[in-house]
N, C-alpha and C positions, 0 to 999 in steps of 0.2 A: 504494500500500500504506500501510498506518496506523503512523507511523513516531513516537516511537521502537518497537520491537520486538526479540525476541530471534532468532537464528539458530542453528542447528544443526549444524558442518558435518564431513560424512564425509569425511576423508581417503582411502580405497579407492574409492569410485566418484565422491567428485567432487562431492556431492550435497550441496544446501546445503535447510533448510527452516525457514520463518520461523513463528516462532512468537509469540503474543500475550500478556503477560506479566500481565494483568490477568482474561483469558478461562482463561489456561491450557489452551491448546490450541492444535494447528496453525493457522494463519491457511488459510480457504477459498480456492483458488485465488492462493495467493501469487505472485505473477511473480518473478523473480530475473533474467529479462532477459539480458543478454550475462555473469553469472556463471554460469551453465549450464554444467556442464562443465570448470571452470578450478579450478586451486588458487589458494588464496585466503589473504589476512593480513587482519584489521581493523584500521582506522585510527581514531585518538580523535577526529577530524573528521566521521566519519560516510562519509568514500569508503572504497571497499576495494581491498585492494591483490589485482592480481591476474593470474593466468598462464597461456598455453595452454598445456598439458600437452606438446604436439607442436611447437609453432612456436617455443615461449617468449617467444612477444610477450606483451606485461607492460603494464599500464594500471591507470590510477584508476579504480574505477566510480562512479557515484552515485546509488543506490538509487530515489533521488527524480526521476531526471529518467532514469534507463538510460543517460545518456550517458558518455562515455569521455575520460578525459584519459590522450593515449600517453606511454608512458616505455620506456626504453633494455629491452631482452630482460635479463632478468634469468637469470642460470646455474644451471646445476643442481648448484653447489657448494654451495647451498640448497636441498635437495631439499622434496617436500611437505610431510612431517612433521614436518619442521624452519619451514619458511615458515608455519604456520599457528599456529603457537606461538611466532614473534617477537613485537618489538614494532615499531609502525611508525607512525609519529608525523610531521604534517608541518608545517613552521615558521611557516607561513602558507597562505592562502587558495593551491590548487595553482596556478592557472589566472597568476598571480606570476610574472615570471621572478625573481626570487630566493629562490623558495621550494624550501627541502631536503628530500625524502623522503628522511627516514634509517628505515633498517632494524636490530637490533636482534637479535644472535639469542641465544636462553634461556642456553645455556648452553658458551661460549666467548664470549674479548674480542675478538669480531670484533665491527664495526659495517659496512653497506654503505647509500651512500648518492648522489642523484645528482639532478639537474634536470630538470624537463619541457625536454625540447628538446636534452637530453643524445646521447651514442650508448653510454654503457655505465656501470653503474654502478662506483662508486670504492670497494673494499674497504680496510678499516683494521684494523691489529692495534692494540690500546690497551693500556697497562699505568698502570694505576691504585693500585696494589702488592697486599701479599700479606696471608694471613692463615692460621692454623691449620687445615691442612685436618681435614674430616669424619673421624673414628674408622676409618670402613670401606675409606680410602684408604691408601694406600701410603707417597704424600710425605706430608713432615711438614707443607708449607706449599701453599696451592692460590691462583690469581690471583681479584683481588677483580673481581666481574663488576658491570654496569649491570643495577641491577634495584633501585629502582623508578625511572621518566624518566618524563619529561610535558613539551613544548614550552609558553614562555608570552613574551611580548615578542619572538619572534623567536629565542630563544635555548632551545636543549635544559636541562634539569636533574636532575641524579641522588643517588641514594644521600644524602639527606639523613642527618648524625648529629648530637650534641648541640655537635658544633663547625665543623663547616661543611658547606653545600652545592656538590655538585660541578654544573661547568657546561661545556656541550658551544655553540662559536661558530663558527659558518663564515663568520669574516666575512675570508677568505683563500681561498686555493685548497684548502688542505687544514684541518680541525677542529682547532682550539684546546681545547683541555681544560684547565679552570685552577678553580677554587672561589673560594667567598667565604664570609668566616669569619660564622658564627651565633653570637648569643648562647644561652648554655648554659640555654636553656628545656625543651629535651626531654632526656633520659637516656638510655642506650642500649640501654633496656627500651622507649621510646619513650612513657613515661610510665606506663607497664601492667608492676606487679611480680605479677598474680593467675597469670599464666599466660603464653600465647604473643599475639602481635599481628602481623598478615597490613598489610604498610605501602602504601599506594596514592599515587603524585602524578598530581593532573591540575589543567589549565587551565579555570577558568572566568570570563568576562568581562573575560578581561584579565587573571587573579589566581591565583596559585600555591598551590592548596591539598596539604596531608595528609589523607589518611583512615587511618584505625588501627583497624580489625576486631579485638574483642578474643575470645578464647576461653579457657577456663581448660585446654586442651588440645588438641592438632594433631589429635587424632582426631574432635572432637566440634565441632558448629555453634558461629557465632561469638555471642555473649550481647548484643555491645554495641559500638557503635561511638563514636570520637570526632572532632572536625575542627580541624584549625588552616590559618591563613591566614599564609604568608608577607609581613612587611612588610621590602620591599627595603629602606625609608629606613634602619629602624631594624635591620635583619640581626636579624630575632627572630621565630619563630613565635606568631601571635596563636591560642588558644582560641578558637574560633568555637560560638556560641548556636543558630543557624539558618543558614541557606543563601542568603540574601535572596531567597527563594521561588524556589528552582530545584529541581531533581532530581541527583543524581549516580548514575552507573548507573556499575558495577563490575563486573567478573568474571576469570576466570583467568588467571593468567600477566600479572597488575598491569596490565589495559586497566582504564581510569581516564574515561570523559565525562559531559557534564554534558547535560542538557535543559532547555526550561522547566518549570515544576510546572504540573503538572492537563494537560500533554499524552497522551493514549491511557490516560486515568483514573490516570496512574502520579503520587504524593501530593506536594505542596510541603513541602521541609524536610526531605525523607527518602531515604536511599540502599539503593538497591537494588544486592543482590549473589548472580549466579548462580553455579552450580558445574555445570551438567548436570543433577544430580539435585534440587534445589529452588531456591529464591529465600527471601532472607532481606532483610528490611526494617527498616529501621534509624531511627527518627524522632529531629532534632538536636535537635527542641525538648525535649521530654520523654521523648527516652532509650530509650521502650519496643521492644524487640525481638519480632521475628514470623519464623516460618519457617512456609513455604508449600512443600508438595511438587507437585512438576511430571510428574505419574502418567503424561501422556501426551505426553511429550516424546522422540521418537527413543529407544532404546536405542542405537542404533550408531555416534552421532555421537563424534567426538575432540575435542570443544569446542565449548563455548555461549560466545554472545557479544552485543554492541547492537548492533542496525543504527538509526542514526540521521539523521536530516534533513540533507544537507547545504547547504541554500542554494543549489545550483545543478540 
C-alpha cells in the first residue's frame, strides 16, 4: 500500500479504511491484513496497536510488511472507544528488548504500559497535580492529565509550559516522572494571544519538536501554524524556519509523526493536519494556510488518522 496514508476507523464494526490524502479518496483495494476485525490505537512509529475483540490477544502490526510483533493481552478495563483514542507511543525500535509500549488514555491519569516479551501489561495511576476545574464541573479542582507526549532519546515527554518540560523514564522497574526546567521562551498562551492554539509534541530525527495550530476560535479551522525545536543543551525552545525537508502529519487527540517530504506527493516543509472532515496544510517556510475538504471520506468513522512506513 502507498504509505504515508490516512485511515479511517469505525469503532462499531471494527472496520478500518485507508485513505489517500493527496487523491482524496478511498485507496483501491486497500489490504489492512491481520487488522481486519480488531480494535485498534495508532502508534507515532507507524505500527498499530492492536486487539482481538474475542481472545484479546494484542500485537504491533506493521502496515508495511503485515507482520506482527506479540504483546501481553491487553484488558478490557480499556475498552474500544477508549483504546482508539489513547495515545500510544513507543520508546524505540519495538523488535528492542528494552523498548516500552506505553499507553496513554485521553482522559484519566492512568498510563499502561509493558515489553515485547512481557505476560501482562503494568497499569499506573500518576499525579502530576491539580488545576481549576472546567465551569461545568462540580469540584473546584480537576487532576492535570498527559496530553501533549511524544517519545525522543529513549525517554517519554509531556505537557510542555513556559517553565519546564515534564519527562516520563523507565529506566527502573516502574516510571520515573520528574521535568526539566525551560527557559521562559514560550508563554502560556504558547506564544499565540489572537485566539486558541491546539499544542502537538512529536519526535523527529532524533529531535523534540512543538507544533502550535493557531485559530482565532475553537469553532473554526486552524489559520496558521508554528514550530519550535527543543535544544536539550540549552533547556530552551528554538523557532524553527523549515523542517529540514521533512513532513509532519498530525491529527486528533495530539498523534504527532513525521515522514520524509515528497513521499505519496505529501509537500516538504509543510504539516499536515486531519480532523475526519478535511485536511489542513500548513507551509513552515512561508506561513501560507490551505484547507482541503475530504467529501469522500467515511461518514461513520470515530477517527482519522497516519498510517505510516515502518521500516520493518
Amino acid at each position: 500500500m502507498p504509505l504515508p496514508c490516512l485511515a479511517f476507523h469505525s469503532v462499531v464494526d471494527r472496520s478500518t479504511i485507508l485513505f489517500s490524502p493527496t487523491a482524496k479518496k478511498p485507496i483501491a483495494g486497500g489490504d489492512i491484513g491481520n487488522l481486519e476485525n480488531m480494535s485498534i490505537c495508532p502508534t507515532t512509529h507507524g505500527f498499530m496497536l492492536a486487539r482481538d475483540p474475542t481472545t484479546l490477544a494484542t500485537f504491533l502490526w506493521s502496515p508495511q510488511s503485515d507482520g506482527k510483533i506479540e504483546l501481553p493481552p491487553l484488558g478490557l478495563e480499556i475498552e474500544d472507544d477508549l483504546l482508539v483514542d489513547c495515545t500510544c507511543l513507543l520508546s524505540s525500535n519495538p523488535t528492542a528488548a528494552d523498548c516500552v509500549v506505553l499507553l496513554v488514555e485521553p482522559g484519566a491519569p492512568f498510563i499502561w504500559y509493558c515489553h515485547a516479551g512481557d505476560t501482562k501489561w503494568e497499569e499506573h495511576e500518576y499525579d502530576i497535580g491539580t488545576r481549576l476545574a472546567l465551569p461545568d464541573l462540580d469540584l473546584p479542582e480537576e487532576k492535570v492529565l498527559i496530553t501533549p507526549i511524544a517519545t525522543c532519546r529513549g525517554k517519554f515527554y509531556f505537557n510542555s509550559t513556559s517553565t519546564s518540560l515534564g519527562v516520563i523514564d523507565f529506566c527502573g522497574a516502574a516510571p520515573v516522572f520528574s521535568s526539566i526546567p525551560i527557559d521562559n521562551t514560550i508563554d502560556e498562551n504558547y506564544g499565540y494571544k489572537g485566539g486558541s492554539a491546539k499544542v502537538f509534541l512529536l519526535e523527529s530525527d532524533d529531535e523534540l519538536y512543538m507544533v502550535r495550530l493557531l485559530s482565532a476560535s475553537v469553532f473554526k479551522p486552524y489559520h496558521g501554524a508554528t514550530v519550535l525545536k527543543m535544544d536539550f543543551e540549552r533547556q530552551r525552545w528554538r523557532r524553527m524556519d523549515d523542517l529540514s525537508g521533512r513532513t509532519f502529519l498530525l491529527s486528533s487527540y495530539e498523534f504527532g509523526a513525521t515522514c520524509k517530504g515528497g513521499e505519496c506527493g505529501l509537500q516538504q516543509d509543510h504539516i499536515y493536519f486531519t480532523d475526519r472532515k478535511s485536511l489542513q496544510i500548513f507551509s513552515v517556510k512561508d506561513g501560507s494556510a490551505e484547507l482541503q475538504k475530504l467529501d469522500e471520506a467515511p461518514l461513520a468513522a470515530d477517527k482519522a488518522f497516519w498510517m505510516l512506513s515502518t521500516g520493518l
